[in-house]
PDB file of N, CA, C and O in Angstrom, chain B, residues numbered from 101:
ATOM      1  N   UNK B 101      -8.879  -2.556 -12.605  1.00  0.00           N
ATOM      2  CA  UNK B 101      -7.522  -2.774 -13.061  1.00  0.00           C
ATOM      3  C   UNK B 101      -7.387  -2.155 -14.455  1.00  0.00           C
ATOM      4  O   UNK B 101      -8.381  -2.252 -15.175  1.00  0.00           O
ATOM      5  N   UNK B 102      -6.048  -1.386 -15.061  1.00  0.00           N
ATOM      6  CA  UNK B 102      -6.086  -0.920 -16.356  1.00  0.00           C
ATOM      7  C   UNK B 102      -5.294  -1.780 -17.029  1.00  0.00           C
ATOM      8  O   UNK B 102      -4.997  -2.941 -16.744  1.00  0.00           O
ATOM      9  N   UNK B 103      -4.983  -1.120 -17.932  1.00  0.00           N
ATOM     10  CA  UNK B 103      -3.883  -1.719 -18.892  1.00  0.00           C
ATOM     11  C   UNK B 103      -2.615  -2.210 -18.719  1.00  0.00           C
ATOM     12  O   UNK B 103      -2.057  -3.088 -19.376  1.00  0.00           O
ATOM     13  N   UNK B 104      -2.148  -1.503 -17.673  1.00  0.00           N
ATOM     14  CA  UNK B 104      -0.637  -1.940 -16.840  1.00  0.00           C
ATOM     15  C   UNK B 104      -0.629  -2.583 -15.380  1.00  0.00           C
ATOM     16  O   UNK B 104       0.380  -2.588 -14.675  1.00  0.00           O
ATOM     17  N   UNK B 105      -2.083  -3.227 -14.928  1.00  0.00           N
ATOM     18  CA  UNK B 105      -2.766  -4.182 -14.096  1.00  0.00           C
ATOM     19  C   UNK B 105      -2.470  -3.085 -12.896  1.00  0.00           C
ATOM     20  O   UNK B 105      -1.638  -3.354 -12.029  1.00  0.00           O
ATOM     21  N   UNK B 106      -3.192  -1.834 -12.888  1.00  0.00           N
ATOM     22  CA  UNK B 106      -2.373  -1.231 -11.459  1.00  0.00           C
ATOM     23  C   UNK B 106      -4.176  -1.457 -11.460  1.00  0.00           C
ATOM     24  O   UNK B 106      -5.071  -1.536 -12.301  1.00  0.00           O
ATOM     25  N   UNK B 107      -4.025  -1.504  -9.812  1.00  0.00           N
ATOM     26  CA  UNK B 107      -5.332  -1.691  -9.343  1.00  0.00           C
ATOM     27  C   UNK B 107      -5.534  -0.012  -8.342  1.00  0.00           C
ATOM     28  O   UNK B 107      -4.645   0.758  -7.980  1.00  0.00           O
ATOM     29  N   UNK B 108      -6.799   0.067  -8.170  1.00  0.00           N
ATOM     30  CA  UNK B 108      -6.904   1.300  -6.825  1.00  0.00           C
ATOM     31  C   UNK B 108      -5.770   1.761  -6.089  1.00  0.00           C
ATOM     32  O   UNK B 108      -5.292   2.886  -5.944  1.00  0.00           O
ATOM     33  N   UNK B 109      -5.442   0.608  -5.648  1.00  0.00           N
ATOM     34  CA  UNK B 109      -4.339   0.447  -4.779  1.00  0.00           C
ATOM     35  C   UNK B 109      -3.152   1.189  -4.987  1.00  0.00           C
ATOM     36  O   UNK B 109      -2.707   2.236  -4.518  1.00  0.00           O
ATOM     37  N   UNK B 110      -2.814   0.468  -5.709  1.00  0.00           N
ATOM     38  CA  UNK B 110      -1.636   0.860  -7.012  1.00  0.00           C
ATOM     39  C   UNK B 110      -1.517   2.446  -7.276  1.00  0.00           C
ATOM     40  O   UNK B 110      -0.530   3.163  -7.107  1.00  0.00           O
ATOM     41  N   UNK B 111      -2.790   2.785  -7.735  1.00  0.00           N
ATOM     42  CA  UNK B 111      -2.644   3.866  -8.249  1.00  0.00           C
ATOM     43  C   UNK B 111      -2.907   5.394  -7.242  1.00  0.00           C
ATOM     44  O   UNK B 111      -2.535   6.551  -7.437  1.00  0.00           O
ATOM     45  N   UNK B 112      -3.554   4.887  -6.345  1.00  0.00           N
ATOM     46  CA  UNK B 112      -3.603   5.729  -4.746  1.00  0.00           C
ATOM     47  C   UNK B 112      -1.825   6.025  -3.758  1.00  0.00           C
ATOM     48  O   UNK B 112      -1.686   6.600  -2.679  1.00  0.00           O
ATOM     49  N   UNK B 113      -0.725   5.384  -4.644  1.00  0.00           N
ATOM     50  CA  UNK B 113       0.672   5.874  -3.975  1.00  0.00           C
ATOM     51  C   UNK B 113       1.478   6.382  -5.192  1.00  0.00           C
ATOM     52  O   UNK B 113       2.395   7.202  -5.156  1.00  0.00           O
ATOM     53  N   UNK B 114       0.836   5.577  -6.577  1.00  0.00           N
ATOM     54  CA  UNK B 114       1.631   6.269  -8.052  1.00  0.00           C
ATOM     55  C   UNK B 114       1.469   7.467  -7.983  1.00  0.00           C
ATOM     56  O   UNK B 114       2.394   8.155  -7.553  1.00  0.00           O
ATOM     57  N   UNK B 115       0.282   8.047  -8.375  1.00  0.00           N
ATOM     58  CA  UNK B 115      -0.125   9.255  -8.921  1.00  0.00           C
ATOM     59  C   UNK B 115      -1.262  10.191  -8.072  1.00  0.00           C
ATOM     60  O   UNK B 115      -1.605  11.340  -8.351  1.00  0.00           O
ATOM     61  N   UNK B 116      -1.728   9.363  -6.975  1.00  0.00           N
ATOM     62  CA  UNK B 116      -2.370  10.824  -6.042  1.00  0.00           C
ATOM     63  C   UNK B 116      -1.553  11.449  -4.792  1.00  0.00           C
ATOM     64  O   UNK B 116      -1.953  12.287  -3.984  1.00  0.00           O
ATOM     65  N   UNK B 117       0.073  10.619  -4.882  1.00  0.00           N
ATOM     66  CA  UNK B 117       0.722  11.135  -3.533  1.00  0.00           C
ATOM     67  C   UNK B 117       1.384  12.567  -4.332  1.00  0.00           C
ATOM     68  O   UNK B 117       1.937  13.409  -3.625  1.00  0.00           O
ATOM     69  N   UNK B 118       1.287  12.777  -5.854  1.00  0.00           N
ATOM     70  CA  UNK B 118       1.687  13.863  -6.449  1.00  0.00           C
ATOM     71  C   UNK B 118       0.906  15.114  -6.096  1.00  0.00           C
ATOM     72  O   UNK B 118       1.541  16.166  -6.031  1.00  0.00           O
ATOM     73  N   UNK B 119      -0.375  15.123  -5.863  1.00  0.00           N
ATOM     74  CA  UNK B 119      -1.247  15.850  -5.555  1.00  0.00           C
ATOM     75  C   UNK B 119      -1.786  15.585  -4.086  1.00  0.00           C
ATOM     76  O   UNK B 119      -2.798  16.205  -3.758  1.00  0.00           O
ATOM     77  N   UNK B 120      -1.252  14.791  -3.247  1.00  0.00           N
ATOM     78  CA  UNK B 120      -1.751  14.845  -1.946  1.00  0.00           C
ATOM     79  C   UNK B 120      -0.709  14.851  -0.636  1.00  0.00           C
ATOM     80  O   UNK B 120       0.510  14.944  -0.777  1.00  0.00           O
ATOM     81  N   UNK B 121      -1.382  14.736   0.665  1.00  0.00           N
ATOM     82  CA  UNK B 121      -0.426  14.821   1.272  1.00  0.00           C
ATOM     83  C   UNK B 121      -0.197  13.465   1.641  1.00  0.00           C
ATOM     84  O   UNK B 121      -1.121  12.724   1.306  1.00  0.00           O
ATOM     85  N   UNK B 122       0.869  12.843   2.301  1.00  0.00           N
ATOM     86  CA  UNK B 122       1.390  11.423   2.741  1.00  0.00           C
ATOM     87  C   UNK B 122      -0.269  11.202   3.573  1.00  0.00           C
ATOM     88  O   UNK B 122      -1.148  10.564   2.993  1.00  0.00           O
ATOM     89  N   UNK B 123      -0.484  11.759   4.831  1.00  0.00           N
ATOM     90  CA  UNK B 123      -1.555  11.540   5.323  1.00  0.00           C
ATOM     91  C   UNK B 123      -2.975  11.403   4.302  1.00  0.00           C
ATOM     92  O   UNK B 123      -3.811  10.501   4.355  1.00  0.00           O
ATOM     93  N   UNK B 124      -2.963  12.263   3.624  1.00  0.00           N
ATOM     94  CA  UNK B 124      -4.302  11.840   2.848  1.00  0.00           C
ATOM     95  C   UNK B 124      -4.121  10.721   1.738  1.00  0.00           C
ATOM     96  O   UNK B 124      -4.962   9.978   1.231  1.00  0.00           O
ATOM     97  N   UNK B 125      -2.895  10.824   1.542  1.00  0.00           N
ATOM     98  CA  UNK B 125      -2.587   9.193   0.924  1.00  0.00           C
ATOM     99  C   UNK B 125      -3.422   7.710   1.825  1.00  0.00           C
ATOM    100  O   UNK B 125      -4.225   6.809   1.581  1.00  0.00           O
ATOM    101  N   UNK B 126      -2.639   8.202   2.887  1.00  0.00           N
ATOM    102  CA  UNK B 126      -2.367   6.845   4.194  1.00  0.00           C
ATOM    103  C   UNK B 126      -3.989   6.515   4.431  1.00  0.00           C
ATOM    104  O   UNK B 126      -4.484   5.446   4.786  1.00  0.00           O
ATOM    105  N   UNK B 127      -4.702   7.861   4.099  1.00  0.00           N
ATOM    106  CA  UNK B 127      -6.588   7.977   4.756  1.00  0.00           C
ATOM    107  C   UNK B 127      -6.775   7.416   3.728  1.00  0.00           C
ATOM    108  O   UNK B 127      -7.360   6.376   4.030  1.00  0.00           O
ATOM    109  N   UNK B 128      -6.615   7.467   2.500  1.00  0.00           N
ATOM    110  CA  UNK B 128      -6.959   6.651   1.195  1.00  0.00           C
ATOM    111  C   UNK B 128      -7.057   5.344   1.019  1.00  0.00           C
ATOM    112  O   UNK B 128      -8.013   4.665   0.646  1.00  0.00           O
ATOM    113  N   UNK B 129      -5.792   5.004   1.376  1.00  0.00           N
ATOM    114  CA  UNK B 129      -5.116   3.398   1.329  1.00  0.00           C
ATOM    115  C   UNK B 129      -5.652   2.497   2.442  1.00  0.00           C
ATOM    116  O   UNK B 129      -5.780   1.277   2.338  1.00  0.00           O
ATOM    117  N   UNK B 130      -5.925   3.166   3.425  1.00  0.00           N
ATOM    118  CA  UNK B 130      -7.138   2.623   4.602  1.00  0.00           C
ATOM    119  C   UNK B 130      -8.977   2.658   4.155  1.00  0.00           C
ATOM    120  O   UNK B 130      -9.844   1.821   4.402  1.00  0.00           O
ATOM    121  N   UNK B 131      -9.057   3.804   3.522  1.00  0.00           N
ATOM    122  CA  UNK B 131     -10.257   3.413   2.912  1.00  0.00           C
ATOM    123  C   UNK B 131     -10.689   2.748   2.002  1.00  0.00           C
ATOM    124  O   UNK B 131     -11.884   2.449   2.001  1.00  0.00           O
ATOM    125  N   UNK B 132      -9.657   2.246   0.761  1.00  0.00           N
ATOM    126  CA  UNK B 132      -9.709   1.568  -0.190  1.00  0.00           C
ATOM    127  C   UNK B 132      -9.750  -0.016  -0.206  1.00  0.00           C
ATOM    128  O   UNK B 132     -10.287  -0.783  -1.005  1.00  0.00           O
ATOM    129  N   UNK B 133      -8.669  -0.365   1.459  1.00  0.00           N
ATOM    130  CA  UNK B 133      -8.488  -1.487   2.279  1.00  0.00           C
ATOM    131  C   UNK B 133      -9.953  -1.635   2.346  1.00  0.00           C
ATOM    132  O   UNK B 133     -10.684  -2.233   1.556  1.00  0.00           O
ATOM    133  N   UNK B 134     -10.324  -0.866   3.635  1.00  0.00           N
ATOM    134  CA  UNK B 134     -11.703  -1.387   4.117  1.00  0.00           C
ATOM    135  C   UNK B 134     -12.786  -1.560   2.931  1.00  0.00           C
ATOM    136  O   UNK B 134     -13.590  -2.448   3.214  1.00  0.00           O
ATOM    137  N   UNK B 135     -13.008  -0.990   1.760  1.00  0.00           N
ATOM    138  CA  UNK B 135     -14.092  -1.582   1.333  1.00  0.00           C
ATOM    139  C   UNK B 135     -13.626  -2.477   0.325  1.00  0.00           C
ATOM    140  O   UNK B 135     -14.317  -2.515  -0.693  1.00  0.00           O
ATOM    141  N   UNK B 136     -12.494  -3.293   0.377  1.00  0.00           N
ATOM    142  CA  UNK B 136     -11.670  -4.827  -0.298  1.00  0.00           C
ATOM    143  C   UNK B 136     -11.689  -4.616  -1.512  1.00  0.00           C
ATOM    144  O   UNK B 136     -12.303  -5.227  -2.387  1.00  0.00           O
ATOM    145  N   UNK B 137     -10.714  -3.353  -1.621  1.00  0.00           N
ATOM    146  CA  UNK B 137      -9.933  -3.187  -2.828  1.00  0.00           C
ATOM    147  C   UNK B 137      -8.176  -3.779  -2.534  1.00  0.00           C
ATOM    148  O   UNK B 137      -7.332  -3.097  -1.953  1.00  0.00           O
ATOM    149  N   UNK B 138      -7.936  -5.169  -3.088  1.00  0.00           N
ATOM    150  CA  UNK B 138      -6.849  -5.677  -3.064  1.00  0.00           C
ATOM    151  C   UNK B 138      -5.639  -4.940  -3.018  1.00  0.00           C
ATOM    152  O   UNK B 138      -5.381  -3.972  -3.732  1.00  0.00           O
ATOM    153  N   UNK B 139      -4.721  -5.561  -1.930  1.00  0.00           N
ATOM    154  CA  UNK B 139      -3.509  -4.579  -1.375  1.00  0.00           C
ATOM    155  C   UNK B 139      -2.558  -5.537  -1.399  1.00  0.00           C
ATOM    156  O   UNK B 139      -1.753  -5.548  -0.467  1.00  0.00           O
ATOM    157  N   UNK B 140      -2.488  -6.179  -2.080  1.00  0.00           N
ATOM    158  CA  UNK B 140      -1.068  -6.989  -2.576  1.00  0.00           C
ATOM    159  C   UNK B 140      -1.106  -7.453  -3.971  1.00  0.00           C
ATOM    160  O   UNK B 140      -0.459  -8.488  -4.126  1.00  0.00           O
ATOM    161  N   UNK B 141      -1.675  -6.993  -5.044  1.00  0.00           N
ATOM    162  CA  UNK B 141      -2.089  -7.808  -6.467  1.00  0.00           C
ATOM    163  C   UNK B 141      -0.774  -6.876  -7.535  1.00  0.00           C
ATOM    164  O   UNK B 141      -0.495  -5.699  -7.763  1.00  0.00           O
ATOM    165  N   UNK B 142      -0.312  -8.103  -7.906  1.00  0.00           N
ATOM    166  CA  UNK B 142       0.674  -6.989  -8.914  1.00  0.00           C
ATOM    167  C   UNK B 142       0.090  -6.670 -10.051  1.00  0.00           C
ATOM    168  O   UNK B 142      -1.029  -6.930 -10.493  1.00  0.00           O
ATOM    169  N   UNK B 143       1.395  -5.799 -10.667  1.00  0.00           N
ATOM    170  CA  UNK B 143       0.912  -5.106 -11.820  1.00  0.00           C
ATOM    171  C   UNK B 143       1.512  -6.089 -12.695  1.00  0.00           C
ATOM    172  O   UNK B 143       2.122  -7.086 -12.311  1.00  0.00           O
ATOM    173  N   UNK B 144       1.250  -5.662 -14.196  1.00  0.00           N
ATOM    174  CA  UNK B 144       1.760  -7.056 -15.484  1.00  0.00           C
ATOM    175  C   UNK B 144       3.532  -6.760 -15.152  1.00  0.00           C
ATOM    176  O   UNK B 144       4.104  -7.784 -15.525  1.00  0.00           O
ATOM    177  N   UNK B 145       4.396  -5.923 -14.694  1.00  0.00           N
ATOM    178  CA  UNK B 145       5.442  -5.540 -14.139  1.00  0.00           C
ATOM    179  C   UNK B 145       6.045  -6.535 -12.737  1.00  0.00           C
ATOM    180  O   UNK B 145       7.215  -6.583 -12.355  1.00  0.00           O
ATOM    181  N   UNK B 146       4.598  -7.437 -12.016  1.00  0.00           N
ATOM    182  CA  UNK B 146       4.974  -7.678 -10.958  1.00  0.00           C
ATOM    183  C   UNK B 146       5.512  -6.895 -10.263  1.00  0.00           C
ATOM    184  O   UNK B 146       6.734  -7.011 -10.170  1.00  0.00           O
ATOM    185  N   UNK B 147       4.838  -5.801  -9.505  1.00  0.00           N
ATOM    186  CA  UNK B 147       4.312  -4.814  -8.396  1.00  0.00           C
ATOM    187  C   UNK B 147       3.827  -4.703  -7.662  1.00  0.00           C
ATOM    188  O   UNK B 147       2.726  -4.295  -8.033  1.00  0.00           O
ATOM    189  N   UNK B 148       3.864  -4.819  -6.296  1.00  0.00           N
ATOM    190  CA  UNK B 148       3.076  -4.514  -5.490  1.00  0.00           C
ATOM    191  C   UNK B 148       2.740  -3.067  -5.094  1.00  0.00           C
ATOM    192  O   UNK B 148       3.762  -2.380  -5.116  1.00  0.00           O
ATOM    193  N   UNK B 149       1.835  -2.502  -4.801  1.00  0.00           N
ATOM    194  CA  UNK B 149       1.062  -1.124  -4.471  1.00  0.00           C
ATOM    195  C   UNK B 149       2.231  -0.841  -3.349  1.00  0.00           C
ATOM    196  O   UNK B 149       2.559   0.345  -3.354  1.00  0.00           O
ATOM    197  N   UNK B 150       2.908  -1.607  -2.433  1.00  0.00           N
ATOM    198  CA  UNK B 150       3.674  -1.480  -1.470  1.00  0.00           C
ATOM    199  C   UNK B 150       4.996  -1.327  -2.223  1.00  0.00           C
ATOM    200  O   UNK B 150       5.520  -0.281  -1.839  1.00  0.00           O
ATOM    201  N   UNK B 151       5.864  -2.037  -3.278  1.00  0.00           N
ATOM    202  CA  UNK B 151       6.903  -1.469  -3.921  1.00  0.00           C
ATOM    203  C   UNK B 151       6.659  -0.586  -4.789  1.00  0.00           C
ATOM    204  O   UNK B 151       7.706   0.034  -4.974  1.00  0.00           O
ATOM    205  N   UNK B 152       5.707  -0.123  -5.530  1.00  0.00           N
ATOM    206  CA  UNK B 152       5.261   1.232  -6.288  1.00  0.00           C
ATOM    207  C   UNK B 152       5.789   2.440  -4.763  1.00  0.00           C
ATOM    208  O   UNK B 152       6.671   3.286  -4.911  1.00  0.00           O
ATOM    209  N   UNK B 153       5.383   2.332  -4.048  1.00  0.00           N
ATOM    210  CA  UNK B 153       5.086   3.128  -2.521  1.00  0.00           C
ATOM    211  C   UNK B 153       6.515   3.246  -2.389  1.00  0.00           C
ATOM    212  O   UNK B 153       6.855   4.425  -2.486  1.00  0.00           O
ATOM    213  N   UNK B 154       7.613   2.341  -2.177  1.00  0.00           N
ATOM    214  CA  UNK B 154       8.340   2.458  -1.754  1.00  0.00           C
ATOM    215  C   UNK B 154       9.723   3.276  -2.359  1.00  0.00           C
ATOM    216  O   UNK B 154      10.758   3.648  -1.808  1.00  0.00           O
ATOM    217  N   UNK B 155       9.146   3.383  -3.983  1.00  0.00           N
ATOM    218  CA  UNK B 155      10.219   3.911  -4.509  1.00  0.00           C
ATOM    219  C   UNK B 155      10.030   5.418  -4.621  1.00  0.00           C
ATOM    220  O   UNK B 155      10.810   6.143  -5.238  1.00  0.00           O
ATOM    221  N   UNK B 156       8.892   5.858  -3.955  1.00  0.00           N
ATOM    222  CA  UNK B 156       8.655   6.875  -3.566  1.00  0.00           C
ATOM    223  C   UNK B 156       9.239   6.953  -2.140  1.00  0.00           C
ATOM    224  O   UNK B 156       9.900   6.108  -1.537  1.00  0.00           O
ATOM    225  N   UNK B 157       8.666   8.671  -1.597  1.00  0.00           N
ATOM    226  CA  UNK B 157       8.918   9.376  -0.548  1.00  0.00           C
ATOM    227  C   UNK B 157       7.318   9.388   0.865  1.00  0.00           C
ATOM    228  O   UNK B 157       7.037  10.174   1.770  1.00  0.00           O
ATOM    229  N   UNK B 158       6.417   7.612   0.171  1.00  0.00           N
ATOM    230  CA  UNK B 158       5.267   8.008   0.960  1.00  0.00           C
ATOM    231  C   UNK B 158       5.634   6.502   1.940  1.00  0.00           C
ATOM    232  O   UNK B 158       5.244   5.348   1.758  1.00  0.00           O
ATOM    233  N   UNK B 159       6.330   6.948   2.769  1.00  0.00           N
ATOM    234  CA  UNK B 159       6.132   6.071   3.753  1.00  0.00           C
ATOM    235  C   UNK B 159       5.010   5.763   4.678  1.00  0.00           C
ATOM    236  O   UNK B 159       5.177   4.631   5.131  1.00  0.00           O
ATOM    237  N   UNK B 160       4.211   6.181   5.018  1.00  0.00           N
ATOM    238  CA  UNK B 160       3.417   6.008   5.843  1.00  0.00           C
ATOM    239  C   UNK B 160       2.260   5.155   5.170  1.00  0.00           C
ATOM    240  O   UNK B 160       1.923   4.085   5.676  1.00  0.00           O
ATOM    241  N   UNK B 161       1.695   5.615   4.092  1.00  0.00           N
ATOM    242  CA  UNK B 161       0.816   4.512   3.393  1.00  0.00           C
ATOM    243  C   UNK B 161       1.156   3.479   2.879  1.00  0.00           C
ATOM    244  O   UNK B 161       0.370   2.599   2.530  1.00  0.00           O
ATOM    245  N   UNK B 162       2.700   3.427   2.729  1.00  0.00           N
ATOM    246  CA  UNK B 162       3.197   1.764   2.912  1.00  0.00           C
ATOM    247  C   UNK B 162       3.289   1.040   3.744  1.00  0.00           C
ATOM    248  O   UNK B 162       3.062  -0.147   3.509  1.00  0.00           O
ATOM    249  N   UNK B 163       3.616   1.417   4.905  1.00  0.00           N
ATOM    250  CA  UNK B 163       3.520   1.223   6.191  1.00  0.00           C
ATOM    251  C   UNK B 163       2.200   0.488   6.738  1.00  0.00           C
ATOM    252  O   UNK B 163       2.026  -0.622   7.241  1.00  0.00           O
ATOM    253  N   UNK B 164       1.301   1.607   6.420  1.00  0.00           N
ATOM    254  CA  UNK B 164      -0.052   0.986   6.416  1.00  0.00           C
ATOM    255  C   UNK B 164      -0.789  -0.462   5.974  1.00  0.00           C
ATOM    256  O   UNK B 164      -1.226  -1.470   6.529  1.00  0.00           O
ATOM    257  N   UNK B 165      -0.653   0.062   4.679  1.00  0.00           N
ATOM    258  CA  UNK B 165      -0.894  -1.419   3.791  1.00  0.00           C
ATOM    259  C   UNK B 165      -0.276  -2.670   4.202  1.00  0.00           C
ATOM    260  O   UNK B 165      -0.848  -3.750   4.061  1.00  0.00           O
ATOM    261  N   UNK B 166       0.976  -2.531   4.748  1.00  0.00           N
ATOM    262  CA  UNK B 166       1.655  -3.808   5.070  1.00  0.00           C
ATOM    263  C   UNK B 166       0.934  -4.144   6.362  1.00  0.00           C
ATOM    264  O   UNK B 166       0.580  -5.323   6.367  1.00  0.00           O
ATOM    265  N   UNK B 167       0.631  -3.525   7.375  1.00  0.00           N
ATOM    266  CA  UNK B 167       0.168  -3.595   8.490  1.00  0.00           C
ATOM    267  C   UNK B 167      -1.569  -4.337   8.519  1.00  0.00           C
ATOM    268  O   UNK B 167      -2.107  -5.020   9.391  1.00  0.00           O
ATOM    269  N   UNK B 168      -2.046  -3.892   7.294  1.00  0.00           N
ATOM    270  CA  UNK B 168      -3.332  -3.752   6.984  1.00  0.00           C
ATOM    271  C   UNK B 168      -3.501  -5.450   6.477  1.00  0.00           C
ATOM    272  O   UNK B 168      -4.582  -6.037   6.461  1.00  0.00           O
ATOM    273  N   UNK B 169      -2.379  -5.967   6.140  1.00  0.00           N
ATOM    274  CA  UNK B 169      -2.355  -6.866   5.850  1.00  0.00           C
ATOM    275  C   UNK B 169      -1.985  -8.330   7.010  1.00  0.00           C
ATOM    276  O   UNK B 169      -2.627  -9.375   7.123  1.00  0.00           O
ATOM    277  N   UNK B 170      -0.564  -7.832   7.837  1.00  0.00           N
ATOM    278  CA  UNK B 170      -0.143  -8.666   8.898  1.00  0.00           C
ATOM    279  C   UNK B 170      -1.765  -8.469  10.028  1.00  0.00           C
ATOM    280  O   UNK B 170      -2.387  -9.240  10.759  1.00  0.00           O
ATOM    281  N   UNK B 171      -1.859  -7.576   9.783  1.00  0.00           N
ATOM    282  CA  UNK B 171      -3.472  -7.666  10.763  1.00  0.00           C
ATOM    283  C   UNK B 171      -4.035  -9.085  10.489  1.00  0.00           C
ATOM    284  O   UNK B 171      -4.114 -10.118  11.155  1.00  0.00           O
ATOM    285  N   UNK B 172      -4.305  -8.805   9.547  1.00  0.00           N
ATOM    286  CA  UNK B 172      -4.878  -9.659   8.437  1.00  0.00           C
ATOM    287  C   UNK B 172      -4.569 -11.524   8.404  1.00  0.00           C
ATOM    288  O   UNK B 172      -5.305 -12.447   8.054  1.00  0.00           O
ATOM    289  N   UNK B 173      -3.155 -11.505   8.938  1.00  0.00           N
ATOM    290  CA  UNK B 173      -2.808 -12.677   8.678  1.00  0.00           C
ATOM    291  C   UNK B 173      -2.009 -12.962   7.483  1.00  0.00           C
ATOM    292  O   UNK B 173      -1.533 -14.084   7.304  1.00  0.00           O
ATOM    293  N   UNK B 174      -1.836 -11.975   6.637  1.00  0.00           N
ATOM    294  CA  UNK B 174      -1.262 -12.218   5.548  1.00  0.00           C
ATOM    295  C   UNK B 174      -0.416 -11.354   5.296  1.00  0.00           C
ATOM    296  O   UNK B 174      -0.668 -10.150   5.344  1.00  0.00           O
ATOM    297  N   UNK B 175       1.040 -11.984   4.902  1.00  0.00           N
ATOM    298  CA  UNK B 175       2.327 -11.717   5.222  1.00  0.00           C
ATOM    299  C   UNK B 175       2.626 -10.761   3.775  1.00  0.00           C
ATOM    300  O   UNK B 175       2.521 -11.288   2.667  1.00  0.00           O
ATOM    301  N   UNK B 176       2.986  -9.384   3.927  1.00  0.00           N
ATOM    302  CA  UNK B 176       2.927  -8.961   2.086  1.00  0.00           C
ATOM    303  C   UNK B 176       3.691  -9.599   1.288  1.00  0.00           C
ATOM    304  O   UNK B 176       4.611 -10.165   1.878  1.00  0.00           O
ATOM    305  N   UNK B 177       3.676  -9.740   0.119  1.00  0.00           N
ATOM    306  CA  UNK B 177       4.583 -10.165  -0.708  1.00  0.00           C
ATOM    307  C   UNK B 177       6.261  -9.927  -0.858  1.00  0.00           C
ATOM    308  O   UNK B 177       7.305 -10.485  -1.194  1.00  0.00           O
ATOM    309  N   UNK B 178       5.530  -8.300  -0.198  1.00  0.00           N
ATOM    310  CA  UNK B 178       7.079  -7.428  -0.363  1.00  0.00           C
ATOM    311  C   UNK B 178       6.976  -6.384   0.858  1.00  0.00           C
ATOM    312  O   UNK B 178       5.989  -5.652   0.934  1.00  0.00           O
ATOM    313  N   UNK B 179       7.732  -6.340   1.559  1.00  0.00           N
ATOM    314  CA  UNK B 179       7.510  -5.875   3.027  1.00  0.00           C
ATOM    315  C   UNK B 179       8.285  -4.272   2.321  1.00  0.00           C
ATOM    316  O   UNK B 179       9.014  -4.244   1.329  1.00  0.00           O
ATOM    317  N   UNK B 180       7.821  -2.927   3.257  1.00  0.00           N
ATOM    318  CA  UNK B 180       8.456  -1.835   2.795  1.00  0.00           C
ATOM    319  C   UNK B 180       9.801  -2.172   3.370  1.00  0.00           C
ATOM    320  O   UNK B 180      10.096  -2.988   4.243  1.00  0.00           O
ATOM    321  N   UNK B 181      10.533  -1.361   2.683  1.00  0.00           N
ATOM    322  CA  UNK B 181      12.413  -1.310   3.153  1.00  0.00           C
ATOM    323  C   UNK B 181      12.349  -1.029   4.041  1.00  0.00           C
ATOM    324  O   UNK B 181      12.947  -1.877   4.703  1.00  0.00           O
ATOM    325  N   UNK B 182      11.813   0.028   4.928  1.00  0.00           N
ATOM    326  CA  UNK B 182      11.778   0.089   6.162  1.00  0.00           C
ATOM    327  C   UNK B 182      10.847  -0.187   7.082  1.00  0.00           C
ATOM    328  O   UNK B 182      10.384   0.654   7.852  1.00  0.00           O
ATOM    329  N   UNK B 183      10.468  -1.613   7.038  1.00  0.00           N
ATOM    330  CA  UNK B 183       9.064  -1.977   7.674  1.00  0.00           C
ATOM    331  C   UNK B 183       9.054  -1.538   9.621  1.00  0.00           C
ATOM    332  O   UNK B 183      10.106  -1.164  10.139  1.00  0.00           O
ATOM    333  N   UNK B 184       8.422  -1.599  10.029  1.00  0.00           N
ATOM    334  CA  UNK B 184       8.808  -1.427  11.389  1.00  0.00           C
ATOM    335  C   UNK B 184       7.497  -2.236  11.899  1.00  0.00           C
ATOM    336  O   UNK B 184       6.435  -1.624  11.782  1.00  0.00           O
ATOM    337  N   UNK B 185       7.450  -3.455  12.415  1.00  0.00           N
ATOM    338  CA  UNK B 185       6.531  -4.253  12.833  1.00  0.00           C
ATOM    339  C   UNK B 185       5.744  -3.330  14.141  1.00  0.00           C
ATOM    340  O   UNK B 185       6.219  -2.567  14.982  1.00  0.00           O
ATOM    341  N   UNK B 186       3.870  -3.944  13.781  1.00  0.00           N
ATOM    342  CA  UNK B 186       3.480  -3.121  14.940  1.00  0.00           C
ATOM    343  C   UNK B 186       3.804  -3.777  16.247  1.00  0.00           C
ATOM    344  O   UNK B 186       4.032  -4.960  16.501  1.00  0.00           O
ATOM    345  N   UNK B 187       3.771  -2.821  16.937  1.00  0.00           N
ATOM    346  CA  UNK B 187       3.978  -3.522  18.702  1.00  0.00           C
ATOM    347  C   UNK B 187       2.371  -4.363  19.562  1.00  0.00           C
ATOM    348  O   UNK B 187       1.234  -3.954  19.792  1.00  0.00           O
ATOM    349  N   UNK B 188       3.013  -5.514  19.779  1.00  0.00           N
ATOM    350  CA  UNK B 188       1.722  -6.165  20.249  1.00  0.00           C
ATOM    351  C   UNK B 188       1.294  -5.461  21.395  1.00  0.00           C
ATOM    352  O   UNK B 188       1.812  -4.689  22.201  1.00  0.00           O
ATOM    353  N   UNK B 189      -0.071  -6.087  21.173  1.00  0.00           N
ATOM    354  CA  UNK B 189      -0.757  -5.528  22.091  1.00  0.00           C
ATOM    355  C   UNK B 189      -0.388  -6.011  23.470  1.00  0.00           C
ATOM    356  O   UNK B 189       0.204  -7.073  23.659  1.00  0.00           O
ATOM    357  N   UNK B 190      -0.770  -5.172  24.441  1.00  0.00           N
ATOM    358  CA  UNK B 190      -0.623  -5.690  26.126  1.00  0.00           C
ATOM    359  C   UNK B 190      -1.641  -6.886  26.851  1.00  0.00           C
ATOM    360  O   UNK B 190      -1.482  -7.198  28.031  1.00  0.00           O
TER     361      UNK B 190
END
């Protein structure tokens, strides 16, 4: 965490979707998940990595994270604006 409490998370939709593509974002934010780097912790702003995401143009790694989470059991804090729930399984 830095100075403005952005965690991995946080900072994997701020400032590497400038230099990456949405997909290598989305591969990020799934890898950062799996080895339990926190995906709902705000910033001293009260932020979630998912509203940082959203006021951007990277939908898909918000998408993710929220998903990464309802998997999970745990409901995000702040769902993306355009959440689209996954489809249960058969």
């Amino acid at each position: 965490m830095d100075d403005f409490g952005f965690t991995a998370m946080h900072e994997s939709v701020n400032r590497t979707g400038q230099a990456a593509t949405e997909m290598q974002v989305t591969e990020l934010a799934q890898y950062l998940a799996d080895i339990g780097v926190p995906i709902d912790e705000e910033d001293i702003r009260h932020r979630t990595a998912i509203q940082l995401g959203d006021l951007s143009s990277l939908d898909m790694p918000i998408q993710r994270m929220a998903d990464i989470l309802v998997s999970r059991g745990i409901p995000p804090k702040h769902f993306p604006k355009e959440y689209i729930k996954p489809a249960a399984a058969p």
